[in-house]
N, C-alpha and C positions, 0 to 999 in steps of 0.2 A: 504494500500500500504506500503510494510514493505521492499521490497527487487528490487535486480538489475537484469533486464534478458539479455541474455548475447546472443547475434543472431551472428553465424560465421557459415559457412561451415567447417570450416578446426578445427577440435576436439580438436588440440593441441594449437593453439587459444585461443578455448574457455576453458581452463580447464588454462591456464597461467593466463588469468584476473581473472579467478575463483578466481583460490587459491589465487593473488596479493588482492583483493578484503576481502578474508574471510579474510586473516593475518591482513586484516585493520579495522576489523569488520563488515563489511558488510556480510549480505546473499544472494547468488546467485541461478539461474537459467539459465538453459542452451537450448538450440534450436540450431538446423543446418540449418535449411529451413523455408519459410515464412510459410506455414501450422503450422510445430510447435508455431511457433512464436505467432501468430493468437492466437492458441488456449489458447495457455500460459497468450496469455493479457487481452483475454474474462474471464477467469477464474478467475485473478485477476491481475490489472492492477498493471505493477511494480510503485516505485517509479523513477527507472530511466533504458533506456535500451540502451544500446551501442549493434550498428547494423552495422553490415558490408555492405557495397555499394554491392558487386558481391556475389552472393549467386547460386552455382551450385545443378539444379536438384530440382530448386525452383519458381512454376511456377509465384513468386512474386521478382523482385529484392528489394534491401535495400528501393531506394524511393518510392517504389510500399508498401512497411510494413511501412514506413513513414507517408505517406498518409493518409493509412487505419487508423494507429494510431492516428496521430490527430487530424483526422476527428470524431474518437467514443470521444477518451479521448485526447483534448485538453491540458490540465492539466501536461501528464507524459514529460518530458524534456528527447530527443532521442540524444544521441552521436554519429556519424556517422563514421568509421573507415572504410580506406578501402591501398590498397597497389598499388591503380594507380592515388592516388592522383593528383589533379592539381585544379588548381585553380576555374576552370569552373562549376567543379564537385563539390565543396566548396559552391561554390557559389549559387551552384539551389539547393545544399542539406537545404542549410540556408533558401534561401528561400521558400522550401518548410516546413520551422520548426522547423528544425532540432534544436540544442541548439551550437553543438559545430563541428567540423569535427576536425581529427586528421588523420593522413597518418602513414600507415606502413611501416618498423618497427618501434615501438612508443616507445619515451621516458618513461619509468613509471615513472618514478616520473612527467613530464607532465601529463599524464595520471589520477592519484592521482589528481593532481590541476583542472582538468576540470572536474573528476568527482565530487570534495566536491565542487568546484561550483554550479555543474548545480543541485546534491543537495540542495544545499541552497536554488535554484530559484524553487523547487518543494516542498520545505517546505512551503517558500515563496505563492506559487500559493495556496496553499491548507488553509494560514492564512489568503487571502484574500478572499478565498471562502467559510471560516467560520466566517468569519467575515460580508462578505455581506448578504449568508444563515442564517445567526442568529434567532431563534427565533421571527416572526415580530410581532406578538401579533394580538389583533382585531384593527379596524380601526373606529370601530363604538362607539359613544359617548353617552354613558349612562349615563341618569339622567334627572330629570323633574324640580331641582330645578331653583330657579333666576337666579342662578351665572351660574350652566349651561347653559340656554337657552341664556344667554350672548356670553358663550364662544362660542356656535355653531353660534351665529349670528355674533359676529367677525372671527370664523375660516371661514366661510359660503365668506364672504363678500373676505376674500382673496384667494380664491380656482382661481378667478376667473381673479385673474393678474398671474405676473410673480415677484410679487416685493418679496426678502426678509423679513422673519420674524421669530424675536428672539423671543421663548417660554422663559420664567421664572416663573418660581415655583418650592416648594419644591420636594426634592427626594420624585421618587415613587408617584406624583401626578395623572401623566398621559399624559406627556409631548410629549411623540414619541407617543401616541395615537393619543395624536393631530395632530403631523408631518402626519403621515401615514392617517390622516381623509383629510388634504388638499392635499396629494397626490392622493387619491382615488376619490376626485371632484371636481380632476381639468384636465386640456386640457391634461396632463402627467403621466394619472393612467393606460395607458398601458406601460410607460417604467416603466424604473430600480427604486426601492426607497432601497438607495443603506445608510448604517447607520455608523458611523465612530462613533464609540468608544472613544474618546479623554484620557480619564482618562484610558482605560482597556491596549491602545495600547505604548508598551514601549518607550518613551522620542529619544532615539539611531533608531525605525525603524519607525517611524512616517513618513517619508518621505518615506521613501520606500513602506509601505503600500500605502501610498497617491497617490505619481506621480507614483510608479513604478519602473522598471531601466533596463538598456540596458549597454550593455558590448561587443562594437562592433563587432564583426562578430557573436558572440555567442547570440543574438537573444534577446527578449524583456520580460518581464515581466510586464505584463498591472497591471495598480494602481487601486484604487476604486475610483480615478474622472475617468478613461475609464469604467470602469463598471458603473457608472452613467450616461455617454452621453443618453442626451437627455430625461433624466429623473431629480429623487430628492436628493440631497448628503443633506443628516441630519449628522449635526454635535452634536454630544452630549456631554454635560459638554463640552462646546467650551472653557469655563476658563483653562482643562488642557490643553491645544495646546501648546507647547514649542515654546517658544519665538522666534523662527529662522523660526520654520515651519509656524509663524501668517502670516510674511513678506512678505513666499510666495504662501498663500493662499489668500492674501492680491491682488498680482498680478495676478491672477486667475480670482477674482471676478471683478478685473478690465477690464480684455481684452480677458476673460475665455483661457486662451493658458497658454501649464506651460511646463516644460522639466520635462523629466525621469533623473533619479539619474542616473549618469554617461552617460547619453545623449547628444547630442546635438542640437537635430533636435525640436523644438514648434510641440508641441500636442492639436489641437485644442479640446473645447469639447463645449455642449451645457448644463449647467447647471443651474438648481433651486435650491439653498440652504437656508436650515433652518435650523436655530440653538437652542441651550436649555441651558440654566443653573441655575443650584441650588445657587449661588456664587451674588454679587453685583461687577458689572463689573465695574462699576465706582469705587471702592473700588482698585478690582484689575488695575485699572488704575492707580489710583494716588500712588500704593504699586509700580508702574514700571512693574509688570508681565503680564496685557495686553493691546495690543496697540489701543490709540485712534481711530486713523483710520480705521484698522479691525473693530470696535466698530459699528465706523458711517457706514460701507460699512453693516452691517450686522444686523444691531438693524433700519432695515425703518420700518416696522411692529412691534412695541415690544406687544406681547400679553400675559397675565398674568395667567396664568394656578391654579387654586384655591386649595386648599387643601382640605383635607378630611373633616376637623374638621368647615369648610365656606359651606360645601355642605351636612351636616348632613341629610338631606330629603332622597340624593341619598341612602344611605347606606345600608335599605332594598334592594334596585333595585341591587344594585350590587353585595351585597349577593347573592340574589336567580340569579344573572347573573354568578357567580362565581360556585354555587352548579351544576347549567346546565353545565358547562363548562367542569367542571373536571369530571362529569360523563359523558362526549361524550368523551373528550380526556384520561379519567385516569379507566374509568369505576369504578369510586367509587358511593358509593350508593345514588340514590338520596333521598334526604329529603328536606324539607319544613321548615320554619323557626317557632317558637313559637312565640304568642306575646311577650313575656316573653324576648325572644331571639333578638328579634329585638330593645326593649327598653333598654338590654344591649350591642347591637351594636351601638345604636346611643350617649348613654352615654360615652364610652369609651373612652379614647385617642389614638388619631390614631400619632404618632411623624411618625412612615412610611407609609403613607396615603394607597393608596389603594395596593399596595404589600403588606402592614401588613394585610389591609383585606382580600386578597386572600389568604394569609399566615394561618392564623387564619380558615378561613372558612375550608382549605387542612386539618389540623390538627383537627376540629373538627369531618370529612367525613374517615379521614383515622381511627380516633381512640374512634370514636363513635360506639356503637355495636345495634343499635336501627334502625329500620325503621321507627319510626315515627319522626316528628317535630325535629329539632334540639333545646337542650334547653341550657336556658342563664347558667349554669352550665357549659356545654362543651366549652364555649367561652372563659375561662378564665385559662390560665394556673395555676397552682401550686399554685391554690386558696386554701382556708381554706375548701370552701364547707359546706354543710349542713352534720348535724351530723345524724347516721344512724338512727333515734328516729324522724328523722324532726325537731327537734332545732336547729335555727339559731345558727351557732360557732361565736362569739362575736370576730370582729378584732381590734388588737391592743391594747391602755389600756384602751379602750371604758369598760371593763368591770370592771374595778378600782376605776371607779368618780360615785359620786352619780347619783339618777337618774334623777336628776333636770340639771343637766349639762349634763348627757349620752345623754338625752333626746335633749337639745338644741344643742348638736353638732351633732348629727343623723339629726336633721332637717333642720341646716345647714348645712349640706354635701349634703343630699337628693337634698333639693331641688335646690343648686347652681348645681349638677349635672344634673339635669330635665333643671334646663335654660338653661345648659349649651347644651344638648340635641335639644334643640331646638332654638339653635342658637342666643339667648338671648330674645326671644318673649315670653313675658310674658303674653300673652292672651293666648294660645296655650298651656304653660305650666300651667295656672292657670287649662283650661279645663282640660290637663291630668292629674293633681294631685286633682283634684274634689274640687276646691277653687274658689270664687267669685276673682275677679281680685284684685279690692279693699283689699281684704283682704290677700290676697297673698302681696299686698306692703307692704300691717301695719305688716305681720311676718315677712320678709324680712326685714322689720325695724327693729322692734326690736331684733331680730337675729345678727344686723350690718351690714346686707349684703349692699353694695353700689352699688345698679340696675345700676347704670350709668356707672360705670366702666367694667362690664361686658361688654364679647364678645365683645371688643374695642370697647364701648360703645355705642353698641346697646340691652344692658339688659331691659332696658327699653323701646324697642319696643311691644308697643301693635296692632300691627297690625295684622292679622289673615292669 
């Protein structure tokens, strides 16, 4: 939607807004009659059309192409112009939608002002309908480890109230997966699950995203708590919410009723909200930047969403859940993972947990040239790699120190990476590195490694 259609019967009309419009930068289209009209908005919906009320020889008048309009495309804001003005006529234009009325002969420069309005409210309409549209991801919660089977028996356990519940964990966990898993089973997975950006959305239109706004006779612009009624407003990074808009989300959650920006009339709604944040809120409490009370109205549930690097088991599964993925939506090639591959995925450092994986897996499907297996080679960016001979390339000044030290700092690395692989169980990594248990502790001894401190000190789990 790039441009204005301009609906009059009277030619000299419509070629006066024309040009008034093009000098202003704007691009127009023209129509005499609702037929024209019609076909003009099926073909592509303007961003704003100014419609004359009396249309001779047109088997649709103005609020008859009103109608029609907002009934397909809700979204286009209609200026209604007509030269038998009165107030009646104003008044059912509005109510049927309309954005603004004006009476002939019209000021232009009024004109100008109600059009870069109703403008705005159609930029407006269309931020919050990418915004709510966004991308929603799966809903489904993949993984077989502990920490998993955890989080689904506490996400599980709350599907089934209406209480509030704060997600925390790191970015790129998987945080709105969860949101979207408690939405999808509970009493409210046929409504809206409607996602507010905190951080993406600018400080100055936070409110106006949120509640909305109204601008008296000139009609409404619905927020994304109305696009939530009766559904889930996920709040994301709740920590960036500006301090003025906590206040009065704050009043929301209390008595769910809030006004539109430049409103005056309470909008009731019925909402569930969840929120998420990467941030320590008590931190930003005691910093001044967020409020106690928001805190306590919103953290009844606080549920703690694990990182990549706690659920290492998952990492296969989400791999090859990842490689399905982007071959249904991207049609990249599918492949299989190697052992090989999978023991440098679970090695790794994940600082962006599962986006990095997905990340990672995209880049090795887009720029892999093999059908078979994906190997631990493709996993690793702007690696040294193997030399074309098969000789390991030696990183770092590993090949500088004798071999009596290369040697024991290769076996401390190895194998604090293997524990580290396996989440600090040292039975599990004895089996993979082909070591009696026992004796995985006497190298690890003498190596210096301190099992205890590992994986916040559970290196020293030998449980299986």
């Amino acid at each position: 939607m790039s441009d204005i259609l301009i609906v009059d019967d009277e030619r000299d009309i419509r070629e006066l807004i024309s040009e008034i419009l093009r000098d202003e930068g704007y691009s127009t289209r023209l129509a005499q009659n609702s037929d024209e009209a019609m076909a003009a908005v099926a073909a592509e919906p303007p961003m704003l059309m100014i419609l004359d009320l009396w249309l001779k020889d047109s088997q649709m008048d103005g609020i008859g192409i009103l109608m029609a309009t907002k009934r397909e495309y809700p979204d286009v804001p209609v200026v209604i112009i007509s030269g038998h003005g009165n107030v009646e006529i104003a008044v059912a234009a509005i109510k049927k939608g309309a954005y603004d009325f004006i009476e002939k002969p019209f000021n232009i420069d009024q004109l100008l002002v109600v059009i870069g309005r109703a403008m705005e409210a159609s930029r407006l309409r269309r931020e919050n309908s990418t915004l709510r549209k966004r991308d929603s991801g799966p809903a489904e919660m993949i993984g077989q480890s502990q920490v998993m089977k955890l989080l689904r028996s506490q996400l599980g356990k709350v599907t089934r109230s209406n209480g509030r519940v704060m997600l925390a964990g790191p970015s790129g966990s998987g945080k709105e997966v969860a949101a979207r898993f408690i939405h999808a089973q509970s009493n409210r997975a046929s409504a809206p699950f409607v996602t507010v950006s905190c951080a993406a959305i600018e400080p100055e239109k936070m409110e106006q995203v949120l509640f909305g706004q109204e601008s008296g006779a000139r009609g409404v612009i619905p927020g994304l708590l109305e696009e939530a009624d009766g559904g889930i407003l996920y709040l994301d990074e709740v920590a960036d919410m500006p301090l003025g808009t906590q206040s009065k989300i704050l009043r929301v959650l209390v008595d769910q009723t809030f006004t539109r920006v430049d409103g005056a009339d309470k909008v009731k709604v019925d909402l569930r909200v969840i929120s998420s944040t990467t941030r320590d809120l008590r931190a930003e409490i005691s910093a001044g930047t967020f409020r106690q009370e928001l805190y306590d109205r919103l953290n009844v549930v606080p549920i703690a969403v694990p990182s990549l690097a706690e659920r290492r088991d998952d990492i296969p599964l989400l791999a090859r859940h990842f490689i399905e993925l982007l071959h249904q939506t991207q049609g990249l090639t599918k492949r299989d993972l190697s052992q090989e591959a999978e023991a440098q995925l679970q090695s790794m450092n994940w600082p962006g947990n599962i986006r990095q994986l997905r990340n990672v897996i995209e880049r090795a499907l887009i720029l892999g040239d093999s059908q078979g297996p994906i190997e631990a080679r493709e996993l690793i960016a702007d690696q040294a790699g193997d030399s074309e001979d098969g000789r390991v390339v030696l990183a770092g000044g590993l090949a500088t120190l004798p071999l009596r030290e290369a040697r024991e700092l290769f076996e401390r690395e190895y194998l604090l990476t293997q524990i580290n692989r396996f989440g600090g169980n040292i039975s599990r990594t004895a089996t993979f590195v082909g070591m009696e248990r026992s004796a995985l502790h006497r190298k690890l001894k003498s190596l210096g490694v301190n099992t205890a401190a590992l994986s916040g000190g559970r290196g020293n789990r030998d449980d299986s």
